[in-house]
C-alpha positions, 0 to 999 in steps of 0.5 A: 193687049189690054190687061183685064180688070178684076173686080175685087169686091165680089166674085164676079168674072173679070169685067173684060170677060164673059163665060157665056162663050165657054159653056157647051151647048151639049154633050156628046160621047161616041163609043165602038160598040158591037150590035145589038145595043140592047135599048128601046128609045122612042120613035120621034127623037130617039131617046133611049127609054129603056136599057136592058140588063144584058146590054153593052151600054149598062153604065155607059147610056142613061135613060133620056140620052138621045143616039144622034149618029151611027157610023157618021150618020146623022139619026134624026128618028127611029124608022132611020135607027132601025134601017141602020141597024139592020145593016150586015155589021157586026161592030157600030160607032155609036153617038150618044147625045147626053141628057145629064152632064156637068161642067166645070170650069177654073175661074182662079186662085185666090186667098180666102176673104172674110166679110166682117162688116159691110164695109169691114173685109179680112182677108186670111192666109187660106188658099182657096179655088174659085169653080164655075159649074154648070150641070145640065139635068132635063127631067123626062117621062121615063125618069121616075125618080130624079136625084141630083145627089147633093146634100149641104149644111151651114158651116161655122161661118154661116155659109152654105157648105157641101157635106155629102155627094152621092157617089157616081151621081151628078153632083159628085162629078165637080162637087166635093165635101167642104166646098162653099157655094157661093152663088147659084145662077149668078145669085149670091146664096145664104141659104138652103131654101134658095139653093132649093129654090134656084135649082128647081126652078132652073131644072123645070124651065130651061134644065141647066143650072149654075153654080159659083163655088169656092174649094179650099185647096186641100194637101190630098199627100199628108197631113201637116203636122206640128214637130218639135225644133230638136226633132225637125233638126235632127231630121234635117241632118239626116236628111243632109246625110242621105243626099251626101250618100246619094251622090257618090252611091253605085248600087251592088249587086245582092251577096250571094246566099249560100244555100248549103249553109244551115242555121242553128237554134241553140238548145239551151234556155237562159231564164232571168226571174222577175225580182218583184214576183220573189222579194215583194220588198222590191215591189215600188209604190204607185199613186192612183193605183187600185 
């Protein structure tokens, strides 16, 4: 089997591979549901164009999601839905064909690379994930008001960053705070009119966009912090010693506690005068106070 190429000059695929074979054509997700739906969709392709308050689907159907199939039935229009519905069943399993999804996909993990110059590229110490995302969002009539939920800013190396994601919306799925976005539909990005730009334009003619981002791999347990040598040595001992106490520990069942046993207060008070607040003498002198 021959070994891929990598081209290491870019954050391109590897040569020998192209992602086109990856990305779904569409989304769809089945649910058991019991009827009604509480919907309204339209006659021709069944998009849902409202969902009702009372509704079993409220968070799990959207408006422009598309009902393809009941009970393995392929629903092609709404006369058809209709005579499916009206059957005697109490429990349906619903297919939803999904107008909004993202998709992500891991391309490596690399080291962070700095580009100093044209020719000049430095190469740090920082592990990075390099992601390949791809969100599907077709705007319809029934959507007033699209939001993708993505907000960036220039970080301090001038590079496009992810600084906020609405949550539960669509970018939140696969994009995070502190991600860098390093291209959009397979062009390099520097800037937010781009960005802009490139989204727009993919969302009007064809609905899909692309994104190629690089995540900084974050320590999600603790943070790491800088101890002094006498500390980290006494804490290797003791870790020493509790791994000696491990091996050879058979745990005890707790002592019994007596409950006619009663505990008593002593009654007496014992006081220790402050020396200052008698002798003002005692009292010691201290710079800077007011």
């Amino acid at each position: 089997m021959a070994k891929n190429k990598i081209d290491n000059t870019s954050l391109a695929l590897d040569k020998d591979f192209t992602i086109d074979q990856l990305l779904p054509k569409e989304l769809v997700d089945h649910y058991m549901i019991r009827k009604p739906i509480g919907v309204r969709v339209h006659k021709q392709d069944c998009r849902i164009t409202h969902v009702l308050p009372e509704s079993i689907l409220i968070g799990k159907a959207f408006l422009g999601d598309c009902i393809v199939g009941i009970d393995d039935k392929v629903i092609t229009s709404g006369d058809e839905l209709h005579t499916k519905l009206k059957e005697k069943t109490e429990n349906i399993h619903l297919s939803l064909k999904r107008n909004m999804f993202s998709w992500c996909f891991h391309i490596r993990t690399t080291v962070e690379k700095i580009q100093i110059d044209r020719d000049v590229e430095r190469i740090t110490p920082n592990p990075v994930n390099h992601y390949f995302v791809l969100i599907r969002l077709r705007p319809t009539p029934e959507m007033q008001i699209i939001d993708l939920g993505l907000f960036v800013k220039y970080n301090n190396r001038d590079r496009l960053e992810v600084d906020y994601v609405t949550p539960n919306s669509l970018a939140s799925i696969h994009l995070k705070a502190g991600d860098v976005i390093r291209e959009c539909n397979s062009q390099q990005i520097c800037s937010k009119s781009m960005l802009r730009y490139h989204i727009a334009n993919s969302i009007a003619s064809s609905g899909v966009f692309t994104l190629l981002v690089e995540s900084p791999i974050r320590d999600t347990v603790r943070d790491h912090i800088d101890l002094a040598d006498d500390v980290v040595q006494i804490a290797d001992k003791a870790a020493e010693e509790f791994k000696k106490l491990g091996k050879g520990y058979v745990p005890q069942p707790p002592k019994k506690v007596n409950p006619k046993r009663n505990i008593k207060l002593k009654e007496e008070k014992t006081e220790y005068p402050i020396v200052s607040d008698i002798d003002p003498s005692k009292l010691r002198p201290c710079k800077n106070a007011s």
